[in-house]
N, C-alpha and C positions, 0 to 999 in steps of 0.2 A: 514434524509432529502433527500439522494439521493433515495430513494427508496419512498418518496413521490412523487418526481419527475416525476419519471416512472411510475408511478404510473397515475398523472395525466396525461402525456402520451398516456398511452393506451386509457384511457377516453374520451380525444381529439377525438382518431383515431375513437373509437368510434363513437363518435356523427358525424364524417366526413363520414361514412358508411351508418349511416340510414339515410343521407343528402343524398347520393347519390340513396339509395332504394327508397327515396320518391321522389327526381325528376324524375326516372324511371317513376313509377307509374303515377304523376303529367303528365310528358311529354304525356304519352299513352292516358291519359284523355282529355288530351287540345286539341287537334292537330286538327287545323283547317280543316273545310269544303273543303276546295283546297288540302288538303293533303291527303285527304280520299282514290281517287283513288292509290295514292303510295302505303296506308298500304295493298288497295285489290292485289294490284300485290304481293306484298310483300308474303303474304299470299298463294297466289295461285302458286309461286316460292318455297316456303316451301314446299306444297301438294306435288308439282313434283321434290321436290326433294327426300320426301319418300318415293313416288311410284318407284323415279329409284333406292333407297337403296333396295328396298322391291326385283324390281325384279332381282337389282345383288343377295342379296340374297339367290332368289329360285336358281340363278345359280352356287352359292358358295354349296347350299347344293348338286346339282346335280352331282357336280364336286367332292364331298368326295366321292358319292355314284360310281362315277365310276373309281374313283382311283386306280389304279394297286398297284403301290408300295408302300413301308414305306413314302417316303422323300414326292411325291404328297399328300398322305393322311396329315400330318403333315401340311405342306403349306397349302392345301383347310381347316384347322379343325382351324389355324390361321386365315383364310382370313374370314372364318363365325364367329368367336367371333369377330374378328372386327367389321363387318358388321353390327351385333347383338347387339355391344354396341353403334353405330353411330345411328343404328335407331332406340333406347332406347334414346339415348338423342333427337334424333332429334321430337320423340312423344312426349316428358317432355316439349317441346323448344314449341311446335304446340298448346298442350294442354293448357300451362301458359299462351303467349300467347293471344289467345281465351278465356280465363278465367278472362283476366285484369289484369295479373301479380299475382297472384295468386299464394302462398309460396306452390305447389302441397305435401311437405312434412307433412303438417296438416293433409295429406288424406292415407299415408299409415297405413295398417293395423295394432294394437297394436301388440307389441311381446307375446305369451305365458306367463303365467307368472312360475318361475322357482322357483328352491330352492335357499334359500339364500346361497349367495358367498361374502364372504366377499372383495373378489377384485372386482368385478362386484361392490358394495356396495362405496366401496370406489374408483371407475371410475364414479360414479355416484353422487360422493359429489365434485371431481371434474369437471365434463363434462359440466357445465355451465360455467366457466372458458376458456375453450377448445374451448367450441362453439363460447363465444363471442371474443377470440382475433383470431378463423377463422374466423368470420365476419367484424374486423377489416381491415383484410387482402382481404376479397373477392374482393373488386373493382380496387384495383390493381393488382390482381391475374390473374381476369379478362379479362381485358383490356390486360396484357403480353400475354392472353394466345390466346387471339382472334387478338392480330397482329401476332403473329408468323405462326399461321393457313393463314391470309389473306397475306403474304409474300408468304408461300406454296402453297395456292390457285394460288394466281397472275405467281408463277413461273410454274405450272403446265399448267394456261392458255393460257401463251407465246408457253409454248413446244406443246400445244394443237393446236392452232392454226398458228404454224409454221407447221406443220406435215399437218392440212386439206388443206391448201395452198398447200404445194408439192401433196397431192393426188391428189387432184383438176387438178393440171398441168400436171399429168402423165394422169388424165383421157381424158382432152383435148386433149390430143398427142396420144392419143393408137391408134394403125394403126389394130385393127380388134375392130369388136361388143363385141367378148368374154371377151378382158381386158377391152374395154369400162363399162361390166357389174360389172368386178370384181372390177373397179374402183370406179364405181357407191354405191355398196356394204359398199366397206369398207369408202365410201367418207359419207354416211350415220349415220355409226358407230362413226367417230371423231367429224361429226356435234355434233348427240349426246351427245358423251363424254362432249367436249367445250361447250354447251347449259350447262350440269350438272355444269360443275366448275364455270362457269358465273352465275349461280343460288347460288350456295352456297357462291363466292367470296360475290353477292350481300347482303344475308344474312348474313356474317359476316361484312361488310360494314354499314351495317342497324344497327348491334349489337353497333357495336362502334361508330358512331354515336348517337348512345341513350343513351351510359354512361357518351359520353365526352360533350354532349351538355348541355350548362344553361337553366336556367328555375326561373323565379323570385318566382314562388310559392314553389320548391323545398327547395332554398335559404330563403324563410321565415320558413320555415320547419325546415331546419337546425338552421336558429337561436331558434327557437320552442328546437329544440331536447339540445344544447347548454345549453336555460335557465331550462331548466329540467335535466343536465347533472350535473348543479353549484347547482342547489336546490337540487337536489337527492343525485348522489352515492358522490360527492364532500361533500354536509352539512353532510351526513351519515360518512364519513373518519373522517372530523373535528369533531364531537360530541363523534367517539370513544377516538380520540386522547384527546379530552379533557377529556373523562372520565377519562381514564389511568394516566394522568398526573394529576388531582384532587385527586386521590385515593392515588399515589404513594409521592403525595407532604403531605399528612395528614401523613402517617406514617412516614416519614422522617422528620416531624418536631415532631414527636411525641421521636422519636429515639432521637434526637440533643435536646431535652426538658432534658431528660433523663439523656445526656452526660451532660448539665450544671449545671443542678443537683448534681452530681457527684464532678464536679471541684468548685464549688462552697465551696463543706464542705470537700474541701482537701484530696478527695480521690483518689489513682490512680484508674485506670481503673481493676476491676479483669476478672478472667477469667468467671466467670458467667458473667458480665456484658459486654464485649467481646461477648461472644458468643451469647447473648440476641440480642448485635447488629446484629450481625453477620444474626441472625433468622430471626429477624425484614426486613432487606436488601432484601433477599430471600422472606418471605409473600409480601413484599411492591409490587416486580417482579411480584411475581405472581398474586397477589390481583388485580394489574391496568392491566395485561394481560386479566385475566378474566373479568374485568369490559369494557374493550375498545368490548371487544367478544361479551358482552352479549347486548351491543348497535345495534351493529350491525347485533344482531339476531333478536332483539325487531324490527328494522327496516326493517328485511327481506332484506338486502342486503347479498347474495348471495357467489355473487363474490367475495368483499371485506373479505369476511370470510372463505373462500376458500383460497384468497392468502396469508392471517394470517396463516391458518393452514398448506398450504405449508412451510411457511418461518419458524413456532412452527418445523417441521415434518425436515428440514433442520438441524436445531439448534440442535435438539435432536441425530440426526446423527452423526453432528460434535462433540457432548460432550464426546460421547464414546474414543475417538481419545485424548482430552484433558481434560479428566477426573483427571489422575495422578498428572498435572500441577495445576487443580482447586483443589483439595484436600491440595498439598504443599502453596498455595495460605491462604486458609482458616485456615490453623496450622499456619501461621504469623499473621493473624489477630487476632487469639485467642491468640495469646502472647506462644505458646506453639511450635515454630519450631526455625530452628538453628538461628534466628536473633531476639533479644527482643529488648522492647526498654527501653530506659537508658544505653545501651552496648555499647560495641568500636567496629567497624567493618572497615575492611579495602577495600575501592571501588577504582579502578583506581587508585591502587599505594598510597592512601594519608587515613590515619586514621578520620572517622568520628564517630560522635554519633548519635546514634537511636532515635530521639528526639518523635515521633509518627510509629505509625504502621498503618495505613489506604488503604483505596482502592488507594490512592497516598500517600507513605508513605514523611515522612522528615526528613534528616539528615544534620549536623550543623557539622560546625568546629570552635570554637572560635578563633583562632589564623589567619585564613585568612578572608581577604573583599568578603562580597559578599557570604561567602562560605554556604548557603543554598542551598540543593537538593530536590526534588517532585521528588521523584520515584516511577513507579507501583509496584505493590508486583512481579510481574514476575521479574524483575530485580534483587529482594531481595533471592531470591530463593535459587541460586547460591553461595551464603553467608555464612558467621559465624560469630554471635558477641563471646565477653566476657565482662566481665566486668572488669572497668577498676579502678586503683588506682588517686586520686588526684592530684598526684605530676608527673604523666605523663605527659610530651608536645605531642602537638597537632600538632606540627609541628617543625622543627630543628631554628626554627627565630621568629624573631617577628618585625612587622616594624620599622625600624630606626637602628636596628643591627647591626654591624657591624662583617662582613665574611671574612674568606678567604678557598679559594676552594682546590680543591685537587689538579688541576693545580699552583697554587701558587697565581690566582686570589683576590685582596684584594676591597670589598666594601662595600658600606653601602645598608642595604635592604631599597627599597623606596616604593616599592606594594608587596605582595605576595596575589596571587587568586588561587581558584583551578587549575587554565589554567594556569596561567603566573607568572613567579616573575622576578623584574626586581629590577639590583643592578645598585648603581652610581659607575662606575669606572674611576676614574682618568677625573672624570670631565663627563664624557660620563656614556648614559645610555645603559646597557645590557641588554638581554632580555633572559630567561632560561624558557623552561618548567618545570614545578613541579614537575613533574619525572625525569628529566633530573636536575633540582637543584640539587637533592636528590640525585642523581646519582654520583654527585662531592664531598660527604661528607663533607659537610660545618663544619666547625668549629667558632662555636659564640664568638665572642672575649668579648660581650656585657653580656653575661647570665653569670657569675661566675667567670672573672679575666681570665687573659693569661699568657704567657709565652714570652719571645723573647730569639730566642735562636743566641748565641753569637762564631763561631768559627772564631779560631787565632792562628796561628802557628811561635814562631822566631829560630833565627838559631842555630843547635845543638855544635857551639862554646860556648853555655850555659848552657852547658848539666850538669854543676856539681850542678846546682841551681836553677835547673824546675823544680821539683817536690817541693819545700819546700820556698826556701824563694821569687826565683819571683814570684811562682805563689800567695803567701800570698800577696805581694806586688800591684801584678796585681789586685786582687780583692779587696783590700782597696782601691786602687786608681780609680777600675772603681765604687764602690758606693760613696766617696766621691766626684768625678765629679758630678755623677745623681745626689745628695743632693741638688746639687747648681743647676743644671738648673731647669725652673720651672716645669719642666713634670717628677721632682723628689719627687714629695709629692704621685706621684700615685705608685711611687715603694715600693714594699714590703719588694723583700729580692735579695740580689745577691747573686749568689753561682758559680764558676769558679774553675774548677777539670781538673787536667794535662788527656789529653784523648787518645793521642798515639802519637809515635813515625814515624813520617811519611816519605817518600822520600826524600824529603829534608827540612823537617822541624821538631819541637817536637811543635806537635797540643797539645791547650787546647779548653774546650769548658764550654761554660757560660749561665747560664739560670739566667735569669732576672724576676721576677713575679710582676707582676703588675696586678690593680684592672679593671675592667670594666669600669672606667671612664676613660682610657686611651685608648680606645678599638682605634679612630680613629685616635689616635697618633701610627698607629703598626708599619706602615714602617720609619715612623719618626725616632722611636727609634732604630727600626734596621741600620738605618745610621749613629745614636749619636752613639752605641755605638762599629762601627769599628774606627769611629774619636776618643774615648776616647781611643782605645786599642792601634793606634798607635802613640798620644800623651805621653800614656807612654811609648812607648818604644823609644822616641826619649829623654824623659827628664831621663830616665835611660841608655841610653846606648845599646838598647836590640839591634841586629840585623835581622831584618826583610828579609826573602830567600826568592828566589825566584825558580821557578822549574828549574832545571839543571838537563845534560844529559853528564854523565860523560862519556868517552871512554880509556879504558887502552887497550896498543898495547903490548903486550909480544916480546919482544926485542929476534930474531932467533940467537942461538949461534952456535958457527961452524963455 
């Protein structure tokens, strides 16, 4: 699209060009009875002004011929190619002109003809290209280049006739004949000079005035060149484009005929058929490349087929460069490089499946919302599947879950997405990325029963009867509590094993197993069951320590 754009563009500028060539022309044609005399001055200011190039000129040449040194001859051998090329344009400028605007390039001589060169050959399939976006550009080229000139002119004029003024003054003043003459002389000489740059200022005056002035017949002209702009090279773009895209829509529905074919009688995709596609994609390219080309030959548009084969000649360059990339590209498509589909592959940290392999491929995660991906095969590149077993998760959760993190975080999952999973904590909503979830090693309270683990230390004034009868004691009384409350039907098994002897306590420790339906009773339970553990040690007698910091002072003898 953007390069239709510019496309039209150039096209615009175009027709804004030969609007301006044929008001030229128009203007030179029209120009009233009253303005006649101007164009005769006009003209006879030109004359003398090639007469004066003519006879600086013979002067330039006479000036090499008597050159002494290296640096004079160099300067005089500059001053006559200047010369030579000012009264080269200025005879193109006279003859045109006098000829009525007259394109004088019609009239030079053919070139020789030569042996084929294949760059010549192909500066030649270009150069109609070249010519017309320099003629889009000539009337502002123009114009830049004829005020810069009449700036130099005008400044050279001021210097010109600042200077005959002071001669002038010095010749009124000169107190003999002799400087009178010499003054006379060179007072001559400047007239001269400033008559020249008044001459040429006025012909680039003239110039610019003829480019920038309107003209209603030009202006119908241009609209003229416009509706022939929209009819011509515009209908000729649009008929190719629609070839190309007629051509390349018939084999891709030809191709997608093929694939429902296929899924219809329950087949996966193989690798011939893969690569069938894969062929098909490639002729389709090419088939509606050639057919948009060959419109545009039928029509003898030029240009337009020129800058196709620029952009073909572009393309072809570029592919060298990512060729290795289009190759690893096409081995995913045919199902035959390191990502297939129906596999597990791992993208930004989070396990998916390969559900298609296409020019955008799709991957799926059942366990999260939302969790479909359209990825290009570049993307896939980088990659590995395998194949995966059934009984793998998809993800560490699944909505409504109930977590606790590796911080000691305890809540329920309420969203998990590829981006985001957000847990209820304590009433409040948290917010985790799914790397960052993942990162905290959740622990599902919800997928397969938990544990609450129970530590409890009394004091070692019990020491004859902590390994054996209170701890027996302890663990019948803490499942007989849980039996009775109601969040003892989710209990499994209690088990409570003496676990060390500590500072100032003899530690036991207790694991509790419970099923998955008790997932969001976890902290519940870890607060029942320090109130069971010190209920019984108050209706036994246990004594519960506390940390103590003993100090013995060694009593100095002597």
């Amino acid at each position: 699209m953007n390069r239709f754009i510019a496309l039209f563009s150039l096209l615009c500028m175009f027709a804004l060009t030969a609007h301006a060539l044929a008001q030229q022309s128009d203007i030179s044609a029209s120009q009233p009875i009253e303005e006649k005399s101007s164009t005769w001055r006009h003209f006879e200011n030109l004359i003398s002004t090639i007469d004066a190039v003519r006879e600086e000129l013979d002067q330039a040449r006479k000036a090499l011929v008597d050159a002494q040194t290296e640096s004079e001859r160099k300067q005089a051998q500059a001053e006559l190619e200047r010369l030579t090329q000012e009264l080269s344009s200025l005879q193109l400028a006279w003859e045109m002109w006098a000829a009525g605007g007259v394109d004088m390039a019609l009239f030079k001589p053919a070139a020789e003809e030569e042996k084929f060169d294949w760059r010549s050959e192909l500066e030649s399939v270009f150069e109609p290209i070249l010519v017309e976006l320099r003629r889009l550009t000539e009337r502002p080229r123009k114009i830049e280049r004829l005020r810069s000139e009449q700036l130099h002119f005008q400044q050279r004029l001021v210097a010109a006739e600042a200077a005959l003024k002071s001669v002038a003054e010095y010749r009124a003043q000169a107190p003999s004949p002799q400087l009178v003459s010499a003054f006379s002389e060179l007072e001559k000489r400047w007239t001269k000079r400033r008559d020249d740059l008044q001459d040429r200022l006025d012909l680039i005056n003239f110039e610019l005035r003829e480019l920038l002035s309107p003209s209603a017949d030009a202006e119908q002209k241009s609209i003229d060149v416009l509706k022939e702009l929209f009819t011509g090279r515009l209908l000729n773009l649009l008929l190719a484009i629609l070839a190309a895209v007629f051509v390349y829509v018939v084999i891709w529905q030809a191709n997608r005929i093929y694939s429902r074919w296929l899924l219809r009688r329950g087949r996966r995709p193989s690798l011939a058929s893969r690569a069938l596609h894969l062929v098909l994609v490639m002729i389709g390219s090419l088939v509606a490349l050639l057919a948009g080309m060959a419109v545009l030959y039928a029509r003898g548009d030029w240009i337009l087929l020129g800058l196709l084969i620029i952009i073909l000649v572009g393309m072809a360059l570029a592919l060298q460069r990512y060729l290795p990339g289009y190759l690893s590209e096409a081995k995913l498509l045919l199902n035959i490089g390191a990502v297939r589909e129906g596999e597990r592959v791992i993208y930004n940290g989070l396990p998916w499946q390969v559900q298609t392999l296409r020019v955008y491929s799709t991957l799926v995660n059942p366990w999260l919302t939302g969790a479909t991906l359209r990825l290009p095969l570049s993307s896939l590149t980088a990659l590995v599947s395998r194949p995966f077993d059934e009984r793998e998760p998809w993800f560490p959760t699944r909505q409504d879950d109930y977590v606790v993190l590796s911080d000691e975080t305890f809540g329920r999952v309420i969203l998990q997405t590829p981006e985001t999973v957000q847990l209820r904590v304590a009433g409040a909503i948290k917010n985790f990325t799914a790397p960052g979830f993942l990162d905290q090693n959740p622990r599902n309270l919800s997928l397969d029963g938990f544990m609450v683990v129970l530590r409890f230390g009394i004091d070692y004034r019990h020491q004859p009867d902590v390994t054996e009868s209170i701890r027996e004691r302890l663990e019948s009384y803490i499942f007989e509590r849980l039996q009775r409350h109601p969040l003892g039907k989710h209990v499994q098994s209690v088990a409570l094993e003496f676990a060390q002897a500590g500072a100032s306590s003899l530690d036991f420790i207790g694991i509790v197993s419970c099923d998955s339906a008790a997932a969001g009773a976890y902290l519940q339970l870890n607060r029942l069951l320090q109130k069971i553990a010190v209920e019984a040690c108050n209706e036994n007698g246990w004594v519960i320590p506390f940390s103590q910091l003993s100090v013995h002072l060694a009593r100095e003898e002597g």
